[in-house]
N, CA and C atoms as a LAMMPS dump frame, in Angstrom:
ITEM: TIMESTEP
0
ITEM: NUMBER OF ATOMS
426
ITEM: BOX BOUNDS ff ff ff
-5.0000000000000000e+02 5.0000000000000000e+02
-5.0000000000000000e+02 5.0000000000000000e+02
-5.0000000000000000e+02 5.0000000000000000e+02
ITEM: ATOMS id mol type element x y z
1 1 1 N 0.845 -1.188 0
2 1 2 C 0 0 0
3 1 3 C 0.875 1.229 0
4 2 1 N 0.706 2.063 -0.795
5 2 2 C 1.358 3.402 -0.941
6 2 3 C 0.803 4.548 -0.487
7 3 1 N 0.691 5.18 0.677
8 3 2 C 0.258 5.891 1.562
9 3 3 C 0.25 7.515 0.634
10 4 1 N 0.739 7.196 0.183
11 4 2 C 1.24 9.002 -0.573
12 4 3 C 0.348 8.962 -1.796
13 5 1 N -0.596 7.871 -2.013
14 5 2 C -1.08 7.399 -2.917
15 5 3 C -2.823 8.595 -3.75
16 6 1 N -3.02 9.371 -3.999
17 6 2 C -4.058 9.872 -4.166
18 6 3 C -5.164 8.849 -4.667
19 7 1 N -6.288 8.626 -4.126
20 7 2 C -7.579 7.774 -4.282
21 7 3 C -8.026 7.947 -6.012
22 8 1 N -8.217 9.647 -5.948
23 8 2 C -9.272 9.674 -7.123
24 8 3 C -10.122 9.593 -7.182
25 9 1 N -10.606 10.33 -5.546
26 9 2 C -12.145 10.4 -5.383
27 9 3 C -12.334 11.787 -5.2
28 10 1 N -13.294 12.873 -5.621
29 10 2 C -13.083 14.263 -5.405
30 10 3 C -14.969 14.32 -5.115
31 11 1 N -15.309 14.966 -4.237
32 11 2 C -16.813 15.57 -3.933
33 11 3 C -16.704 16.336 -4.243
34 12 1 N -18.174 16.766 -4.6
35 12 2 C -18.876 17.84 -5.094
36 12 3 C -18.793 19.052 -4.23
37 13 1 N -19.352 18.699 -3.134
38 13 2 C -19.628 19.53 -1.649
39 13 3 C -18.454 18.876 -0.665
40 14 1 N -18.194 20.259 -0.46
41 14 2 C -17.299 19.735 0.871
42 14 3 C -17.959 20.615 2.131
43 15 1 N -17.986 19.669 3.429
44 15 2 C -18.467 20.389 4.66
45 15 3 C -19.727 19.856 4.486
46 16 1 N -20.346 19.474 6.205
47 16 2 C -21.726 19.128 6.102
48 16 3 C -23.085 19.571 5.571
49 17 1 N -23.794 18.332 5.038
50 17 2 C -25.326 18.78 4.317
51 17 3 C -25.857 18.483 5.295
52 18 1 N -27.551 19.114 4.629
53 18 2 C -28.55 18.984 5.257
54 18 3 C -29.471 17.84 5.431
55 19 1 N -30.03 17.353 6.421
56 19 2 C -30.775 15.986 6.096
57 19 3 C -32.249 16.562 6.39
58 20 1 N -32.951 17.54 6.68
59 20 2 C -34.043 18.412 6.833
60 20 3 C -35.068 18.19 5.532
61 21 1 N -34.467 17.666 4.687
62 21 2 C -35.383 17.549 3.18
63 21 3 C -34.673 16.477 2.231
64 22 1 N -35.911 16.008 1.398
65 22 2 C -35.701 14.645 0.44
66 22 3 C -35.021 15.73 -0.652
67 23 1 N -33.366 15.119 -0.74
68 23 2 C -32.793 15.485 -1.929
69 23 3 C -31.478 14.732 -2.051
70 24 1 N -30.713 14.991 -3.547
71 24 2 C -29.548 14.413 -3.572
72 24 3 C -28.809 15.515 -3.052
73 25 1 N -27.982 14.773 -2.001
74 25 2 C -27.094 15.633 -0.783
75 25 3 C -25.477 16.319 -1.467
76 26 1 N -25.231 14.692 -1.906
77 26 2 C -23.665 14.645 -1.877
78 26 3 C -23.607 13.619 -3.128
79 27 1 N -22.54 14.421 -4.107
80 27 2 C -21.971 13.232 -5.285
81 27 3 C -20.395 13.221 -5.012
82 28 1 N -19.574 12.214 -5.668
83 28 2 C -18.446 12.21 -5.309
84 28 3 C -18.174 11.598 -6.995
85 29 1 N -16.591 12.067 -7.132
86 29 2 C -16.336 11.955 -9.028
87 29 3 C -15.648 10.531 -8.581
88 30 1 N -15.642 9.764 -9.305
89 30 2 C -14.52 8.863 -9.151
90 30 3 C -13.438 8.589 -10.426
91 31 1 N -12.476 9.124 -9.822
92 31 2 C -11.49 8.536 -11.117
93 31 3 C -10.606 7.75 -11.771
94 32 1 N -10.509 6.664 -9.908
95 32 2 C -10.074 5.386 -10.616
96 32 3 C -11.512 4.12 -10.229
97 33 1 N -10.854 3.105 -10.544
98 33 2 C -11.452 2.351 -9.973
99 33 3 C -11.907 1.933 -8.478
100 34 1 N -12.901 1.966 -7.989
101 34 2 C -12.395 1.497 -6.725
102 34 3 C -14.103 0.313 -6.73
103 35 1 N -13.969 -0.217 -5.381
104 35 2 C -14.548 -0.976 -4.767
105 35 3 C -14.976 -0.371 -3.303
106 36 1 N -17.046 -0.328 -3.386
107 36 2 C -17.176 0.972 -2.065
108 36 3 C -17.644 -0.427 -0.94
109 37 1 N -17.04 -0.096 0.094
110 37 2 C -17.14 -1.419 0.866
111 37 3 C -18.031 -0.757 2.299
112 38 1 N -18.267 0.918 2.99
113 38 2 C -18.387 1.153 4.092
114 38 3 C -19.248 2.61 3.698
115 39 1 N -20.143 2.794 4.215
116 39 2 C -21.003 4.461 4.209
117 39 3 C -20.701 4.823 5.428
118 40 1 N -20.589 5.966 5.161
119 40 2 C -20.367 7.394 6.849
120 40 3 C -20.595 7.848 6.756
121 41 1 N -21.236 8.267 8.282
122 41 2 C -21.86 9.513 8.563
123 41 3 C -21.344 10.392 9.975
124 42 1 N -20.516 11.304 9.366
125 42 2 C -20.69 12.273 11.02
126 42 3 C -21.923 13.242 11.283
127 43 1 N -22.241 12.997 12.348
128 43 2 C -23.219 14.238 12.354
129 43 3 C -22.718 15.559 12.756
130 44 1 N -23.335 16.578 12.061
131 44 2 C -22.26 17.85 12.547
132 44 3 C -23.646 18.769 13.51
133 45 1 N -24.82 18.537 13.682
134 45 2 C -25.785 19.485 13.657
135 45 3 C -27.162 18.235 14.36
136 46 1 N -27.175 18.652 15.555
137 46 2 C -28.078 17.5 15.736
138 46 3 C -29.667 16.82 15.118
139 47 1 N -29.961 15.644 15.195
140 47 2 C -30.736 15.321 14.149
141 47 3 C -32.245 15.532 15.113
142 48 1 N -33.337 16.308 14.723
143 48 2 C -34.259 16.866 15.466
144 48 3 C -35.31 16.348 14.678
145 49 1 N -36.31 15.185 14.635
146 49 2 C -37.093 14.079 13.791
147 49 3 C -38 13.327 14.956
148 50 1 N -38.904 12.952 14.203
149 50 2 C -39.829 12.23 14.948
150 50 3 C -39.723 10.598 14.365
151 51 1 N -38.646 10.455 13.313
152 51 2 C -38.353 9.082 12.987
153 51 3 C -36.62 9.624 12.961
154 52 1 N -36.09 7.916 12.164
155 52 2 C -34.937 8.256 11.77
156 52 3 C -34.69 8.706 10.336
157 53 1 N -33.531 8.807 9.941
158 53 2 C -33.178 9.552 8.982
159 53 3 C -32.217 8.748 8.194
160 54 1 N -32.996 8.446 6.774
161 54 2 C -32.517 7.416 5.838
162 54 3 C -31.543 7.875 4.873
163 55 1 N -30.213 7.684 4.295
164 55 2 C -29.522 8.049 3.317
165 55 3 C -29.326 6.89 2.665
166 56 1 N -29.673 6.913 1.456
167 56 2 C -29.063 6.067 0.472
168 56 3 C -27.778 6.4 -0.091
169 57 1 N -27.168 5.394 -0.531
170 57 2 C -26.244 5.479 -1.447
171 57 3 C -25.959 4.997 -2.916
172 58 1 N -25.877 5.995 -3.72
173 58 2 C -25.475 4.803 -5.688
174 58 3 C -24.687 5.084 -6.121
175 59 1 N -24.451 3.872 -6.944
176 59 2 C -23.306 4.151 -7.905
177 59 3 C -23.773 4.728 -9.553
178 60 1 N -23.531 5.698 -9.822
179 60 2 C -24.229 6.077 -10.868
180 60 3 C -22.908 5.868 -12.375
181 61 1 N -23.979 5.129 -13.537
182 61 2 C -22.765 5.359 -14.512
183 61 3 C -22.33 6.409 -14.909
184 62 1 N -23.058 7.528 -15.151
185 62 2 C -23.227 8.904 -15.863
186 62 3 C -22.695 9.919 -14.72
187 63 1 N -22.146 10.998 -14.492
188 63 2 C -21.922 11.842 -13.58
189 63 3 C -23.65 13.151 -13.866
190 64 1 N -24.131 13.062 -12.454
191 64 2 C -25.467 13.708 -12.462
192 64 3 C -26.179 13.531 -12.865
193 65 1 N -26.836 11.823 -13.62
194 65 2 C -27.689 11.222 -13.675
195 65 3 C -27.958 10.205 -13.102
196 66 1 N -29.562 9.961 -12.938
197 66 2 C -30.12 8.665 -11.943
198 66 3 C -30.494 7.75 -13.225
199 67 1 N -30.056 8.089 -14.385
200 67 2 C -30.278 6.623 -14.868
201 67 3 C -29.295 5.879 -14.887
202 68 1 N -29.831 4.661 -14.781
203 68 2 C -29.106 3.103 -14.685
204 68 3 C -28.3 3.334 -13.438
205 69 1 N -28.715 4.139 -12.091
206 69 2 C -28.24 3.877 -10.771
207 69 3 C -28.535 2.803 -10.534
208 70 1 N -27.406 2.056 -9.604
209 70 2 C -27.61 0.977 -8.759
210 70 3 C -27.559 1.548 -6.841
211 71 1 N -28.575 0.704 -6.15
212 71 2 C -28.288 1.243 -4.822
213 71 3 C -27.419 0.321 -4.223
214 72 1 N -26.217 1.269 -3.523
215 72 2 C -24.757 0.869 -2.968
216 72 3 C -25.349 0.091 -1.201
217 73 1 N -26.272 0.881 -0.766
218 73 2 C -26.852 1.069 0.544
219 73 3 C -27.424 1.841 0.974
220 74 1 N -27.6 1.442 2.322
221 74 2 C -28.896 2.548 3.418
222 74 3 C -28.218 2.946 4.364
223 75 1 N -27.89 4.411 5.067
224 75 2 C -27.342 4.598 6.469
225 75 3 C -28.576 4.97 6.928
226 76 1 N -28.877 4.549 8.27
227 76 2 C -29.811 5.064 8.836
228 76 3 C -29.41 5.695 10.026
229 77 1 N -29.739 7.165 10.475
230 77 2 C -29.425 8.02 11.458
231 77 3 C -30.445 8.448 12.437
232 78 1 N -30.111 7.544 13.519
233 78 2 C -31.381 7.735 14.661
234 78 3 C -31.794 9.239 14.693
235 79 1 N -33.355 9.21 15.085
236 79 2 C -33.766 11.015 15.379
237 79 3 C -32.673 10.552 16.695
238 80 1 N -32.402 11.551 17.246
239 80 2 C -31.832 12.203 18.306
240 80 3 C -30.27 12.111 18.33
241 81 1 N -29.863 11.847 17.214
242 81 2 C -28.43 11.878 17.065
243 81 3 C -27.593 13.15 17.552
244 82 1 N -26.583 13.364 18.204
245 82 2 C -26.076 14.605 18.842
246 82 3 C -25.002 14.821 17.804
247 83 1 N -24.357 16.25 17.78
248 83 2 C -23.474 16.286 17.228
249 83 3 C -22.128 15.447 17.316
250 84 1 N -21.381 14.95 16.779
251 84 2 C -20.354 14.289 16.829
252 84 3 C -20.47 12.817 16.795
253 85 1 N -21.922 12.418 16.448
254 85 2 C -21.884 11.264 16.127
255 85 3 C -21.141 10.422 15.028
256 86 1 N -20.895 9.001 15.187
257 86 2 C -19.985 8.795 13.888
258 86 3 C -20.893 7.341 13.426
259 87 1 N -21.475 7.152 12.559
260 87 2 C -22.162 6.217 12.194
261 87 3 C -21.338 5.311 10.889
262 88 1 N -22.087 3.904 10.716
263 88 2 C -21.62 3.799 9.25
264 88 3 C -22.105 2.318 8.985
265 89 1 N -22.41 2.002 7.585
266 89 2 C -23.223 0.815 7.672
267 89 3 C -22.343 0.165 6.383
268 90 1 N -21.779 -0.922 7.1
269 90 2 C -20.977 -1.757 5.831
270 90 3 C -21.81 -2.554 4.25
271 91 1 N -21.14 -2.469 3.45
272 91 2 C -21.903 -2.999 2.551
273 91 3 C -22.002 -4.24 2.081
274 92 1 N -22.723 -5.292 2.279
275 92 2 C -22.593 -6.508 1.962
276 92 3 C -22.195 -6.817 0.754
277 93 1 N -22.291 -6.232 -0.38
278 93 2 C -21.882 -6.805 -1.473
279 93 3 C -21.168 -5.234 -2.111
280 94 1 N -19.637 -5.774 -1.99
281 94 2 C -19.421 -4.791 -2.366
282 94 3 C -19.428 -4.553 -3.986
283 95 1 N -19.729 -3.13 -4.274
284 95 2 C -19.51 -2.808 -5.767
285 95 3 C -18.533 -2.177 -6.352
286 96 1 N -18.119 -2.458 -7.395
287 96 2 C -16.863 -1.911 -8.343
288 96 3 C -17.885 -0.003 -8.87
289 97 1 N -16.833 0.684 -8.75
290 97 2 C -17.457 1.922 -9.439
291 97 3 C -16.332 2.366 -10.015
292 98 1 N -16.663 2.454 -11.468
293 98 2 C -15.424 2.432 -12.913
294 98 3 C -15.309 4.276 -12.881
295 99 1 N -13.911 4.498 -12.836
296 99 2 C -13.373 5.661 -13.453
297 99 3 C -14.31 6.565 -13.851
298 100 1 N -14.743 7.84 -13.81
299 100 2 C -15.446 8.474 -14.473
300 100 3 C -17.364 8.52 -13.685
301 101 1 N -17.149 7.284 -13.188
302 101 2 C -18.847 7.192 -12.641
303 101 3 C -18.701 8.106 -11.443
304 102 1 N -19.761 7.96 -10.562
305 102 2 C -20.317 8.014 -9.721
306 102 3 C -20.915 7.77 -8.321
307 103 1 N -20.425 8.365 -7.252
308 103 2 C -21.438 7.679 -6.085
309 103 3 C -21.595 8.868 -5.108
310 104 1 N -23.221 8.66 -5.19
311 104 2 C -24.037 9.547 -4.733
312 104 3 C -25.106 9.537 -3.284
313 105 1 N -24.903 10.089 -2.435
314 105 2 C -26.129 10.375 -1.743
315 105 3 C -27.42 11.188 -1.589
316 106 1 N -28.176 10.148 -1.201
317 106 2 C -29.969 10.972 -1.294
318 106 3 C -30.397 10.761 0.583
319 107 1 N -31.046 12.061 0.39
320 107 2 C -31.596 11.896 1.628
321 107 3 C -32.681 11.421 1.469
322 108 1 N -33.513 9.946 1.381
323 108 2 C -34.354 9.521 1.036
324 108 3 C -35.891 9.518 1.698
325 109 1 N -35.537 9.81 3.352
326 109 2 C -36.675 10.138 4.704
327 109 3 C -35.774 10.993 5.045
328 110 1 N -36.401 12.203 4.835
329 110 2 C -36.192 13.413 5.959
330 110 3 C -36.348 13.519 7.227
331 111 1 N -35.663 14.119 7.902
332 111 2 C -36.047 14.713 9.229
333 111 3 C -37.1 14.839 9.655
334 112 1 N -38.726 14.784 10.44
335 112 2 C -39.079 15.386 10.205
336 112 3 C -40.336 16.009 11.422
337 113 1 N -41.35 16.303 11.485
338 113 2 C -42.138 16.978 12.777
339 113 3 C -41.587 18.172 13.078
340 114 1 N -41.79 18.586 14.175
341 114 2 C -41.91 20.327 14.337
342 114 3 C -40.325 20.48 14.482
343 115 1 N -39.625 21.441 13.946
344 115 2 C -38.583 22.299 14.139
345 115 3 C -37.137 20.824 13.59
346 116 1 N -37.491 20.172 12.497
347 116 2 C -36.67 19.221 12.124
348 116 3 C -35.81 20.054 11.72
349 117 1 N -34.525 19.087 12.302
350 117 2 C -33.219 19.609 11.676
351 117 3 C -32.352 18.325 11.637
352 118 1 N -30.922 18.894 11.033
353 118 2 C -29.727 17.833 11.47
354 118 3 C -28.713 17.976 10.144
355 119 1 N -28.086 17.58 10.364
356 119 2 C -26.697 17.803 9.182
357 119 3 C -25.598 16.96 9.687
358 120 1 N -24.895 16.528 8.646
359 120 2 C -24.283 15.455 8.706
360 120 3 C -23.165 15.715 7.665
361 121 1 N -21.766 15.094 7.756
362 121 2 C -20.883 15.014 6.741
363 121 3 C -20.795 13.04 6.21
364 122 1 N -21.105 12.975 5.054
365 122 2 C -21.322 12.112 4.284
366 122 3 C -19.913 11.239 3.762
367 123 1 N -19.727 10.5 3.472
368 123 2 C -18.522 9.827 2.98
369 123 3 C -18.848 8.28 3.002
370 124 1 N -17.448 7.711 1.839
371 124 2 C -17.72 5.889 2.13
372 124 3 C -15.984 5.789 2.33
373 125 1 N -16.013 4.532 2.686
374 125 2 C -14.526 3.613 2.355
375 125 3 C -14.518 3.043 1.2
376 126 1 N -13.762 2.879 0.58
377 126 2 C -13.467 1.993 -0.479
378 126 3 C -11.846 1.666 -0.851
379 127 1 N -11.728 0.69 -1.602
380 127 2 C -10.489 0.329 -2.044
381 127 3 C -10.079 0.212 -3.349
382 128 1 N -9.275 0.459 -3.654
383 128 2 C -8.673 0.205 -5.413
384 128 3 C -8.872 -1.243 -5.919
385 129 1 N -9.55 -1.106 -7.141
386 129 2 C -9.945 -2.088 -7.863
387 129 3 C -9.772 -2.159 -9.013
388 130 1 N -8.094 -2.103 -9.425
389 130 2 C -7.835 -2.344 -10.406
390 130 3 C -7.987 -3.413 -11.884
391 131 1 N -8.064 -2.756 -12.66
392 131 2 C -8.548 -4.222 -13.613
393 131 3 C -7.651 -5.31 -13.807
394 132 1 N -7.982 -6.689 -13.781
395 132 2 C -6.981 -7.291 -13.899
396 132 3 C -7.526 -8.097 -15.275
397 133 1 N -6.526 -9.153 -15.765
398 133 2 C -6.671 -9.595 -16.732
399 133 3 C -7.711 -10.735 -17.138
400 134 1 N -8.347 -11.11 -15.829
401 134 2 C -9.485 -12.388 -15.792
402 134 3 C -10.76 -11.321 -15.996
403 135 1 N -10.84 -9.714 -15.27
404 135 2 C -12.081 -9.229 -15.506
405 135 3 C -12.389 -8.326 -16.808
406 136 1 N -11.224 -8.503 -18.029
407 136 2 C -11.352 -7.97 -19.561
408 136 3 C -11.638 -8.871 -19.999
409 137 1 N -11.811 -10.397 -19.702
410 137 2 C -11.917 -11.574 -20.752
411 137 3 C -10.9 -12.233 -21.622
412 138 1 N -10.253 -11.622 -20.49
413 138 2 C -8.787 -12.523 -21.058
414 138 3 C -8.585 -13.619 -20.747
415 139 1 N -7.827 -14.682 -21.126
416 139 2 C -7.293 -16.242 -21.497
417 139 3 C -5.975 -16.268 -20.951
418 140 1 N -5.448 -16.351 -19.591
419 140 2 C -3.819 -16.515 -19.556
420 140 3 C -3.483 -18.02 -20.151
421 141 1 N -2.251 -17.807 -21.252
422 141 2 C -2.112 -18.565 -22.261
423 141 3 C -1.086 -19.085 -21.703
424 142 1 N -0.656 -21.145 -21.831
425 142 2 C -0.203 -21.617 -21.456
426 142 3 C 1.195 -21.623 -21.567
């Protein structure tokens, strides 16, 4: 592992969104390959709801389109979350997201009842997933 290594993941938004309303929060560019294995959530702004508070996650092929999204996962953020919470929900199957795509969060259930609030900084883990020669359809020849 090469520590000095840049990912090749760049967001859109930097600094915490809002989870107060159904929208897409947070996109992130990807520019190599990777493999998203973990969703996070800090909370920066406490979460003020009469339920909890659902974020999805996708991998989108297109940068700023929902067609042909796949969903990566669900974080779910208890109402009464305080600031400095650190949440995160692993992904069972992890997915490859190719150079150039996409992965995006939606706030899918808002906050919500009298005086809803909350904000959160968004992020995943992932790892490099370089192509190798069995996943082009290649034949290593005898």
């Amino acid at each position: 592992m090469y520590t000095t290594k840049l990912s090749g993941i760049v967001p859109n938004v930097v600094g915490p969104v809002s989870l107060a309303s159904a929208a897409e929060v947070q996109a992130f560019m990807v520019g190599s390959k990777q493999k998203v294995l973990r969703l996070l959530a800090q909370v920066t702004t406490a979460v003020v709801s009469t339920g909890a508070v659902q974020v999805d996650c996708y991998a989108r092929p297109t940068h700023g389109s929902t067609s042909g999204q796949v969903l990566l996962g669900s974080l779910l953020i208890p109402a009464g979350s305080a600031a400095g919470a650190k949440l995160y929900k692993d992904i069972s199957v992890a997915t490859a997201v190719l150079a150039g795509q996409e992965v995006a969060f939606t706030v899918s259930t808002a906050a919500a009842g009298g005086g809803a609030a909350g904000a959160a900084i968004l992020n995943f883990e992932s790892e490099e997933c370089p192509d190798t020669a069995g996943n082009q359809g290649l034949i290593a020849s005898a």
